[in-house]
N, CA, C and O of each residue as an XYZ file, in Angstrom:
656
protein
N     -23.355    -22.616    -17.228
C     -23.574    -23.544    -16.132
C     -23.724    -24.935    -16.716
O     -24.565    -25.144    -17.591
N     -22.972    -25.843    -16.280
C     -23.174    -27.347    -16.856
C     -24.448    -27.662    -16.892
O     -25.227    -26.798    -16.489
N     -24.932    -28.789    -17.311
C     -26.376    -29.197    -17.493
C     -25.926    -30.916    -16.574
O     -25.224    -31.811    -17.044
N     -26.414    -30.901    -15.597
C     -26.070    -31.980    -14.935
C     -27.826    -32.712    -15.216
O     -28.686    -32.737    -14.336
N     -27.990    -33.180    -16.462
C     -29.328    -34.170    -16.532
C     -28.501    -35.537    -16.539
O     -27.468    -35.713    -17.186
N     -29.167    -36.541    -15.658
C     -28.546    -37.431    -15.499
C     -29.272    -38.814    -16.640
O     -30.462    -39.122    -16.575
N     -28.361    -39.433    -17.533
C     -29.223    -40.275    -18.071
C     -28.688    -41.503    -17.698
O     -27.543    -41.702    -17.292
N     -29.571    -42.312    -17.857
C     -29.003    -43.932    -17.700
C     -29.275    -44.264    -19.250
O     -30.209    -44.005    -20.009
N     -28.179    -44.880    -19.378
C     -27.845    -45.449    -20.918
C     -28.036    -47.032    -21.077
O     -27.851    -47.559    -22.174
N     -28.369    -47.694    -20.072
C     -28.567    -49.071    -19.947
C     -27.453    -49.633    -20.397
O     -27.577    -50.855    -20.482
N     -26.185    -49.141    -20.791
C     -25.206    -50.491    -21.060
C     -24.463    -50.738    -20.481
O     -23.625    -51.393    -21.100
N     -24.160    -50.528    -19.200
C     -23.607    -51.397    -18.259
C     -24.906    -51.725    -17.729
O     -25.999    -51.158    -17.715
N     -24.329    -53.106    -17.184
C     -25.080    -54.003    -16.378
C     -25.238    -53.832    -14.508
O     -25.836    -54.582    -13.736
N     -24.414    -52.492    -14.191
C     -24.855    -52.042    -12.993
C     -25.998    -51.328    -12.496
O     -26.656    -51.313    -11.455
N     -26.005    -50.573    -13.928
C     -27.167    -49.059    -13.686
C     -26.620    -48.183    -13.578
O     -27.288    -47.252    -13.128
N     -25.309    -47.906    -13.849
C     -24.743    -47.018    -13.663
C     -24.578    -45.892    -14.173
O     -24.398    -46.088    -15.375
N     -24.523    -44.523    -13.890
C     -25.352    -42.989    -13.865
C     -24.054    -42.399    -14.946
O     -22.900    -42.629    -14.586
N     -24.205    -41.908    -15.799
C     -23.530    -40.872    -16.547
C     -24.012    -39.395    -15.978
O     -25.180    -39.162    -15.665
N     -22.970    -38.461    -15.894
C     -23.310    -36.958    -15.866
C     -22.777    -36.228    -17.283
O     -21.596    -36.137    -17.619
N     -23.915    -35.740    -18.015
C     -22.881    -34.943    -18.841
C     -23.241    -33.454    -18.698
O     -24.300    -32.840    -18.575
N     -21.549    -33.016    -18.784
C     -21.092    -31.527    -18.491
C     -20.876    -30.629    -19.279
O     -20.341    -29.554    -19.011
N     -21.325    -31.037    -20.457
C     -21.649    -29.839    -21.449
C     -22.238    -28.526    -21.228
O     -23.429    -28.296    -21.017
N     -21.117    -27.544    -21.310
C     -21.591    -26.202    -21.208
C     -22.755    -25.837    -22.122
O     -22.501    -26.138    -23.289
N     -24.226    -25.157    -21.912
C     -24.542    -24.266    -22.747
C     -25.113    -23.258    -22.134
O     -25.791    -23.157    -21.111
N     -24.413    -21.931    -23.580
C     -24.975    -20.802    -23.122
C     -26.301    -20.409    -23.841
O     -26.521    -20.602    -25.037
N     -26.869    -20.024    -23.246
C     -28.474    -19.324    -23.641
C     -27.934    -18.183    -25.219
O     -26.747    -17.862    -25.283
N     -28.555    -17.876    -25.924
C     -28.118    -17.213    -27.108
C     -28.216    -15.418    -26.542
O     -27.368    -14.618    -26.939
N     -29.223    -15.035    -25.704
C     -29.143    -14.074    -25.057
C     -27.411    -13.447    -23.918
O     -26.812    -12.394    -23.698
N     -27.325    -14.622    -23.612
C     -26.066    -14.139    -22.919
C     -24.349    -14.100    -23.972
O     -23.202    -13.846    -23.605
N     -24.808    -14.404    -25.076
C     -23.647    -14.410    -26.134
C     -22.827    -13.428    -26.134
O     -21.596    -13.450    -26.134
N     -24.004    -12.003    -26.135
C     -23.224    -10.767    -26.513
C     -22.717    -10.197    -25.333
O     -21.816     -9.364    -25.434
N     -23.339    -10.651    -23.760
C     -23.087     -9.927    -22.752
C     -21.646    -10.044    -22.572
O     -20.897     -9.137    -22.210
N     -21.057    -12.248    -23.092
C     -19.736    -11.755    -22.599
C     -18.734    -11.104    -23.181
O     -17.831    -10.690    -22.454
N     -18.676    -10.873    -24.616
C     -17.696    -10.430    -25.402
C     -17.420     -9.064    -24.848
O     -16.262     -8.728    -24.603
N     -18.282     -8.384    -24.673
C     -18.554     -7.242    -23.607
C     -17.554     -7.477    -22.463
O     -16.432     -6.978    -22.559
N     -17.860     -8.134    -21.492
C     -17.416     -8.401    -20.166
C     -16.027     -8.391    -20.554
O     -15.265     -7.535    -20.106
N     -15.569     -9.468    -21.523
C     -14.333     -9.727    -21.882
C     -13.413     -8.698    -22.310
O     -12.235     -8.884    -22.005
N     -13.806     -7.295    -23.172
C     -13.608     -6.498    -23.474
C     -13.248     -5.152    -22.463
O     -12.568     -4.138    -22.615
N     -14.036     -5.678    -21.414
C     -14.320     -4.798    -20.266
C     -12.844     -5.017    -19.213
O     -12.198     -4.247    -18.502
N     -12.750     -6.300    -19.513
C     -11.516     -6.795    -19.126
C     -10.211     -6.555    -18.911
O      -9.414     -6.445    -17.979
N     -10.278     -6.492    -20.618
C      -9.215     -5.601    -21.248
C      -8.659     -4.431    -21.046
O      -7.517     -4.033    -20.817
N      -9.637     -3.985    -21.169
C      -9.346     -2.251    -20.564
C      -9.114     -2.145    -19.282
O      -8.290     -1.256    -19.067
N      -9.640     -2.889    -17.950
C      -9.552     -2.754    -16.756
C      -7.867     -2.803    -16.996
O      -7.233     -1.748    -16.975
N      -7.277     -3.939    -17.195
C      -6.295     -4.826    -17.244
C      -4.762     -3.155    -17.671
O      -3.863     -2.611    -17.030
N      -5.305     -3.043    -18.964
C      -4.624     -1.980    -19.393
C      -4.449     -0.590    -18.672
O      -3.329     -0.126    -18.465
N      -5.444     -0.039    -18.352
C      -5.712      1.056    -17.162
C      -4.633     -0.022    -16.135
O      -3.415      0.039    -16.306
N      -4.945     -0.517    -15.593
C      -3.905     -1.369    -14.138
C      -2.562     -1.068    -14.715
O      -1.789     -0.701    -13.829
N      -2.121     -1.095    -15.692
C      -0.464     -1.018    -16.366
C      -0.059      0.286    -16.252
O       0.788      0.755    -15.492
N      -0.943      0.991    -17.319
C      -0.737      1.811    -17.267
C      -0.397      2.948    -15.713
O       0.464      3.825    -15.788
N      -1.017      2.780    -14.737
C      -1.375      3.247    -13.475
C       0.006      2.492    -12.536
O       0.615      2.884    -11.540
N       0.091      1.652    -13.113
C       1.170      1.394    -12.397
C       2.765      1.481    -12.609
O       3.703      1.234    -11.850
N       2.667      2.148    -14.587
C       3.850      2.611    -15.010
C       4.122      4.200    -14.158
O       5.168      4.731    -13.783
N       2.689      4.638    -14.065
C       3.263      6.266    -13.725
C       3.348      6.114    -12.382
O       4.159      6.968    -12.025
N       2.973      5.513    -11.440
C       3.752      5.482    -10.607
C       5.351      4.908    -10.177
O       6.202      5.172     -9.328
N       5.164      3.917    -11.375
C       6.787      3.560    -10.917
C       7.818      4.357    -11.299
O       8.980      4.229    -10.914
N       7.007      5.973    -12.783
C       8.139      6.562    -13.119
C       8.139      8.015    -12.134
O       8.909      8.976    -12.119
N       6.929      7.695    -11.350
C       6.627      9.319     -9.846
C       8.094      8.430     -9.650
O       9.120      8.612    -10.304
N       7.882      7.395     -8.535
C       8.786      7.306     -8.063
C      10.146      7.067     -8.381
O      10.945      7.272     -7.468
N      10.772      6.518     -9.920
C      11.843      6.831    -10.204
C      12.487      8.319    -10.041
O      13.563      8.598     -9.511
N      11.463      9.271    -10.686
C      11.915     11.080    -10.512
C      12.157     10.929     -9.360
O      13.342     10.951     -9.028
N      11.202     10.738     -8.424
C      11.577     11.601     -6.630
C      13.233     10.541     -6.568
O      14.268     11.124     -6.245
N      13.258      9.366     -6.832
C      14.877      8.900     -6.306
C      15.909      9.827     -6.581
O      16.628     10.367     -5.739
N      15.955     10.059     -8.407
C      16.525     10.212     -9.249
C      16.821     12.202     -8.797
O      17.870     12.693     -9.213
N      16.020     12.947     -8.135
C      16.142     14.265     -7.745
C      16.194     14.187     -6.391
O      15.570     15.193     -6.055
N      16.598     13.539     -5.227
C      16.985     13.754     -4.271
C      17.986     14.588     -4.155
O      18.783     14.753     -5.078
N      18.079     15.286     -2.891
C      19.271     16.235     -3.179
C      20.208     15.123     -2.386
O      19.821     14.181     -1.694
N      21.750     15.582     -2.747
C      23.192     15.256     -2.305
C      23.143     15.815     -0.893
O      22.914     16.968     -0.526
N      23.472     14.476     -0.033
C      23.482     14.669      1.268
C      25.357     15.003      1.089
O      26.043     14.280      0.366
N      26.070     16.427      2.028
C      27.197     16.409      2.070
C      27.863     15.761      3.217
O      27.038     15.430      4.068
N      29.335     15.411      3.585
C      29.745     14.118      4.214
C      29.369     14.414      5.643
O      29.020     13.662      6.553
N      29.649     16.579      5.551
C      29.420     16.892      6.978
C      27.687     16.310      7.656
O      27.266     16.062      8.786
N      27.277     16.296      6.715
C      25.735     15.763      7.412
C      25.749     14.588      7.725
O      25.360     14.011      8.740
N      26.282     14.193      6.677
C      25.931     12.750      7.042
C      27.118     11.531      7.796
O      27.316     10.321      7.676
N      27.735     12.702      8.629
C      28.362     12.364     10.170
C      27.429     12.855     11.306
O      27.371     12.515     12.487
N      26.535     13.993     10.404
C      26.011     14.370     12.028
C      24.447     13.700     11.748
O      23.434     14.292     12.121
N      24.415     12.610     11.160
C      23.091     11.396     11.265
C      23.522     10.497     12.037
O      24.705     10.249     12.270
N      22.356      9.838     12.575
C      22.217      8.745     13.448
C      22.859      7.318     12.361
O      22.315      6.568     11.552
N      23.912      7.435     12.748
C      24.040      5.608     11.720
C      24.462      4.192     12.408
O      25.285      3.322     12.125
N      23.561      4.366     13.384
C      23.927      2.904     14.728
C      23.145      2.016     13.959
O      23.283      0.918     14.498
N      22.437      1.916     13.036
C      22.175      0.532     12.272
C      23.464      0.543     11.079
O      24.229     -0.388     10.829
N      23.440      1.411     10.677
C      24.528      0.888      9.459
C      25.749      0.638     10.230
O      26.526     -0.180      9.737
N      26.073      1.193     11.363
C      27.575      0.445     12.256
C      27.000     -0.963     12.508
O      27.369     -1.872     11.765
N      26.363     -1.142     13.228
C      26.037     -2.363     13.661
C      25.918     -3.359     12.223
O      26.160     -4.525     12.536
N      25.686     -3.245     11.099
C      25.153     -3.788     10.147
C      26.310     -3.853      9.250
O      26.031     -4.546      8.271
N      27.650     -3.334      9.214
C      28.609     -3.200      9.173
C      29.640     -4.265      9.964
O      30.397     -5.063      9.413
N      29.488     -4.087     11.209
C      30.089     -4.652     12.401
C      29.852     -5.919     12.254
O      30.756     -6.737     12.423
N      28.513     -6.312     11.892
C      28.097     -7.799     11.291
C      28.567     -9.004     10.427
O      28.585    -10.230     10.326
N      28.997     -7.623      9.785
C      29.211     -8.140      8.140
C      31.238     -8.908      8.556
O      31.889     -9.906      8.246
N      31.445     -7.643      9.391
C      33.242     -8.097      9.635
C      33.332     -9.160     10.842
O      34.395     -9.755     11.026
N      32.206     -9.399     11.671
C      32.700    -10.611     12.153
C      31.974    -11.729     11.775
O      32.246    -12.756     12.396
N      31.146    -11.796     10.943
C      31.068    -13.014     10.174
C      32.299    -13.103      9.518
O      32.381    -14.240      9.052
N      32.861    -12.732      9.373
C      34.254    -13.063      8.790
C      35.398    -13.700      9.289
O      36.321    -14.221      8.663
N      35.110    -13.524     11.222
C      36.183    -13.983     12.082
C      35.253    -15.109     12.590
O      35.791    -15.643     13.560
N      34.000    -15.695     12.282
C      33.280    -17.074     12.800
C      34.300    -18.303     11.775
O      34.815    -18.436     10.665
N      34.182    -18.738     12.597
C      34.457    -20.505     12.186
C      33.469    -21.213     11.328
O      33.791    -22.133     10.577
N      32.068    -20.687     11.482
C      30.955    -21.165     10.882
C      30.197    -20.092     10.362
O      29.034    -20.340     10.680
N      30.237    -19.057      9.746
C      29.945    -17.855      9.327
C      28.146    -18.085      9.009
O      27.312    -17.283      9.430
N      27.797    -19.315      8.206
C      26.714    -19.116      7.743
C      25.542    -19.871      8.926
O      24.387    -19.584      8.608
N      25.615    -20.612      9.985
C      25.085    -20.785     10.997
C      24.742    -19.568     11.854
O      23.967    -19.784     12.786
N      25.262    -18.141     11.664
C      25.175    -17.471     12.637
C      23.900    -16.403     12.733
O      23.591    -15.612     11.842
N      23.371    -16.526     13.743
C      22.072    -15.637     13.808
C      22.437    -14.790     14.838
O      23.164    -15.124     15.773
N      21.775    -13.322     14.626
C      21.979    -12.179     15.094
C      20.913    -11.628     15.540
O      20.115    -11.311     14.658
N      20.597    -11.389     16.653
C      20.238    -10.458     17.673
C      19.637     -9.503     16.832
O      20.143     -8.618     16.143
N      18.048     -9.957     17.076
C      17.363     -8.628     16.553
C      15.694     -8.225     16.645
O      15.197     -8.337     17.766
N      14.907     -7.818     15.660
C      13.516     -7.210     16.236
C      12.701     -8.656     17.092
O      12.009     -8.477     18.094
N      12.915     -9.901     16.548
C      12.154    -10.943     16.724
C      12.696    -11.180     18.047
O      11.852    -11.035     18.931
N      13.774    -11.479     18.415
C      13.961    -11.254     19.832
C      14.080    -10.502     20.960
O      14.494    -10.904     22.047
N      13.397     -8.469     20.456
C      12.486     -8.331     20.858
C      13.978     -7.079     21.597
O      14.108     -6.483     22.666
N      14.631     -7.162     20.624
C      16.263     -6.043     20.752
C      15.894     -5.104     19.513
O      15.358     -5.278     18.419
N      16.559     -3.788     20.367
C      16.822     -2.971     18.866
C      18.281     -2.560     18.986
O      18.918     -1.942     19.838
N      18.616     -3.205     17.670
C      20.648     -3.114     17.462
C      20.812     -2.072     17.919
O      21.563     -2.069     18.894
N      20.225     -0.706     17.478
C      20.435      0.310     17.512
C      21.275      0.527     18.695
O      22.352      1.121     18.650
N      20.595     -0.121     20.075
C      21.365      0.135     21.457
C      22.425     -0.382     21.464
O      23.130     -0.020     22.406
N      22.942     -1.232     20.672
C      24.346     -1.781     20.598
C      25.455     -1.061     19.882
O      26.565     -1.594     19.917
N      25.319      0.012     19.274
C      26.302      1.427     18.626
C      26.694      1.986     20.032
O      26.388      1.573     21.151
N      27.396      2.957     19.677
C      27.218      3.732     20.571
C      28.423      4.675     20.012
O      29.582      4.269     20.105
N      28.032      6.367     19.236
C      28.568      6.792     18.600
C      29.511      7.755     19.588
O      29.149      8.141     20.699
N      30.653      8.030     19.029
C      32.125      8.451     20.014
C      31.719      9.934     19.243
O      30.863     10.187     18.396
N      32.715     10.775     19.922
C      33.166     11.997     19.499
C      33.734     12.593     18.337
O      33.778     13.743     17.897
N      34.214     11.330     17.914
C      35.339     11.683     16.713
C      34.572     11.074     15.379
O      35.192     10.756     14.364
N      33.061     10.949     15.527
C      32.153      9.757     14.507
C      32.436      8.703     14.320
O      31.893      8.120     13.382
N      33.444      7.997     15.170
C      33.341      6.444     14.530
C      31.954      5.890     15.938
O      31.377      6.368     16.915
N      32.008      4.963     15.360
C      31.025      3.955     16.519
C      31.702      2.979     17.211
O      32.832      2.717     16.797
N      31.294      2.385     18.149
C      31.477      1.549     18.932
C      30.667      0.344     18.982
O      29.857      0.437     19.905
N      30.567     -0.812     18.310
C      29.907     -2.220     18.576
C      29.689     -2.678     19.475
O      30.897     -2.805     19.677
N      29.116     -3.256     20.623
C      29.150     -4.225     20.869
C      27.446     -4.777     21.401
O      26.467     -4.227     21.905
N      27.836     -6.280     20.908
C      26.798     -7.395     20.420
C      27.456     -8.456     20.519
O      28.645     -8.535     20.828
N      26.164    -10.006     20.068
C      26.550    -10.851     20.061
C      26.086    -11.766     19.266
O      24.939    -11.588     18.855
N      26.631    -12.670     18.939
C      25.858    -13.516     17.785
C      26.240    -15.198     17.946
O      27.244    -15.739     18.410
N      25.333    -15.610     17.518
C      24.704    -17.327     18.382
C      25.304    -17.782     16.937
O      25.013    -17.201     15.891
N      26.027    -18.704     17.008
C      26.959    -19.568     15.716
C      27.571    -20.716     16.405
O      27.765    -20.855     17.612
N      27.971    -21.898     14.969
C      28.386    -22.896     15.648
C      29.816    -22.728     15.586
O      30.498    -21.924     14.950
N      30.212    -23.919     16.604
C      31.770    -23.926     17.086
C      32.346    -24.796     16.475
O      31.420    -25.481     16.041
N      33.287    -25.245     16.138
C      34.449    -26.144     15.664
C      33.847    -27.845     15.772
O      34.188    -28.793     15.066
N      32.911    -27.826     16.840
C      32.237    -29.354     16.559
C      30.774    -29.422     16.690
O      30.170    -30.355     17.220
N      30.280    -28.445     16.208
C      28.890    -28.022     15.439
C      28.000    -27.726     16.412
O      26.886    -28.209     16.209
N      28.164    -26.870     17.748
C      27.370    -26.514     18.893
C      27.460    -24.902     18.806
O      28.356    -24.062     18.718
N      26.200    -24.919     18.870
C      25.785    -23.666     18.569
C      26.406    -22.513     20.057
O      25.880    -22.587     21.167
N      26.947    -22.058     19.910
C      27.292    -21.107     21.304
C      27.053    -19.186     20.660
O      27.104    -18.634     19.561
N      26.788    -18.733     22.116
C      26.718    -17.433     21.835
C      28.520    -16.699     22.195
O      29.395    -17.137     22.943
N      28.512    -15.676     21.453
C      30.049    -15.014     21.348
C      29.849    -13.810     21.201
O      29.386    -13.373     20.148
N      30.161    -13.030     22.241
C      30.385    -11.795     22.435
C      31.437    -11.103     21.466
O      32.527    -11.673     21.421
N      31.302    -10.071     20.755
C      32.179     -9.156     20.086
C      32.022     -7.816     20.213
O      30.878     -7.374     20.320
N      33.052     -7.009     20.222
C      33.224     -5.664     19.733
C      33.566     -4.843     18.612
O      33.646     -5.733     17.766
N      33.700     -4.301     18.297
C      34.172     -3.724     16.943
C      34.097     -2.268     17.351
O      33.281     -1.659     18.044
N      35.377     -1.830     16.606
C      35.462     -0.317     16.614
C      35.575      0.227     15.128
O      36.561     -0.216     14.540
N      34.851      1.014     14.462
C      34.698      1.446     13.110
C      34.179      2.478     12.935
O      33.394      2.972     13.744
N      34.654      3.225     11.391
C      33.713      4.583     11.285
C      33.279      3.998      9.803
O      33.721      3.075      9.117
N      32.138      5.022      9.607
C      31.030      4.512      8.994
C      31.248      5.587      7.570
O      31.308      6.815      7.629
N      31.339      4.765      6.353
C      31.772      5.645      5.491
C      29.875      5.658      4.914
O      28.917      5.005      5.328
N      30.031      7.134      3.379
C      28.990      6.894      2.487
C      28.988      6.174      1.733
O      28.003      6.027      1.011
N      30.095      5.443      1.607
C      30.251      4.638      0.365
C      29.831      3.035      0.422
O      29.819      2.235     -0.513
N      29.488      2.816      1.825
C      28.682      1.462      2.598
C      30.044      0.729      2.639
O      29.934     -0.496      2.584
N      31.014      1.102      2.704
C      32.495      0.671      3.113
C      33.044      1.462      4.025
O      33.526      2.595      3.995
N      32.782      0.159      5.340
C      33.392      0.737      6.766
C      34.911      0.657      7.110
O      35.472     -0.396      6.809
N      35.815      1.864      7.840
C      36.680      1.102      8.262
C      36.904      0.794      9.656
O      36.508      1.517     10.571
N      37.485     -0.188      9.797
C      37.313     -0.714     10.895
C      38.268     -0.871     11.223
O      39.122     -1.600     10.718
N      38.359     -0.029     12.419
C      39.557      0.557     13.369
C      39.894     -0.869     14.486
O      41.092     -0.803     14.761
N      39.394     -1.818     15.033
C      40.015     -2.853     15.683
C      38.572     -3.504     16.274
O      37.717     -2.836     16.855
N      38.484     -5.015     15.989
C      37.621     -5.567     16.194
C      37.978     -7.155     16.852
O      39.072     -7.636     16.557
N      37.202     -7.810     17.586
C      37.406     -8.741     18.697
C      36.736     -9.303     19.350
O      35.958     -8.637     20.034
N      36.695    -11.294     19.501
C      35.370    -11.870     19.938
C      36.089    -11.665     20.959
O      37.270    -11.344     21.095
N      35.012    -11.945     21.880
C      34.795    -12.492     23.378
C      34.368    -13.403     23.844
O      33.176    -13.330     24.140
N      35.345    -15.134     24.242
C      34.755    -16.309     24.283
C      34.357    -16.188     25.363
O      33.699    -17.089     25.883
């Protein structure tokens, strides 16, 4: 704890107050901190350690998942990865691709209702997305997209189309 004794040194001609902030420690508390400090250490190390074996739990559980086969994973729900897909290919047909915001939890939508999976597993899009136009006004634009949804996170996309 600093030692805030205040002295006046008389050499300025204001009166003006010096503080000095010289730490001292009592000779009793010497050994407590090397201790503390030590104590430190080990906390510090335990924390690493604890947090290597969990990061290698969870590497194993990734690393032994079983192989989902293709038939399953047509008969999963994948109206976010269409939609998220569907996204990706008409940012591609905007004029202003990186202005464009998409329809989602914050405005209080779930994409999800915007899939809508067919018979044959492809999906069906449609959504809309708020981007600017050719002289920098933001407008909303209706699109569709028709696509099937691969494992390989490469969709193809069977015919897709704004709606001004």
């Amino acid at each position: 704890m600093p030692d805030f004794s205040f002295l006046d040194d008389g050499a300025d001609n204001a009166g003006g107050i010096r503080i000095n902030t010289t730490a001292r420690r009592p000779s009793a508390q010497q050994g407590k901190s090397s201790s503390k400090e030590s104590w430190n250490a080990v906390r510090t190390v335990l924390s690493w350690a604890i947090a290597a074996v969990m990061i290698g739990g969870c590497w194993h559980w990734v690393a032994n998942l079983p192989e989902q086969t293709e038939e399953q994973f047509r008969a999963d729900d994948n109206r976010v990865l269409a939609v998220v897909n569907a996204q990706s290919h008409v940012k591609t047909m905007l004029r202003s691709p990186r202005s464009a915001k998409w329809p989602g939890i914050m405005d209080g939508v779930d994409i999800r209702n915007h899939a809508t999976k067919q018979g044959d597993g492809t999906y069906i899009v449609r959504s809309w997305v708020d981007a600017d136009n050719a002289f920098g006004a933001s407008i909303r634009t209706w699109y569709v997209v028709h696509l099937r949804v691969n494992r390989n996170g490469i969709p193809d996309i069977l015919s897709a189309g704004l709606i001004e």
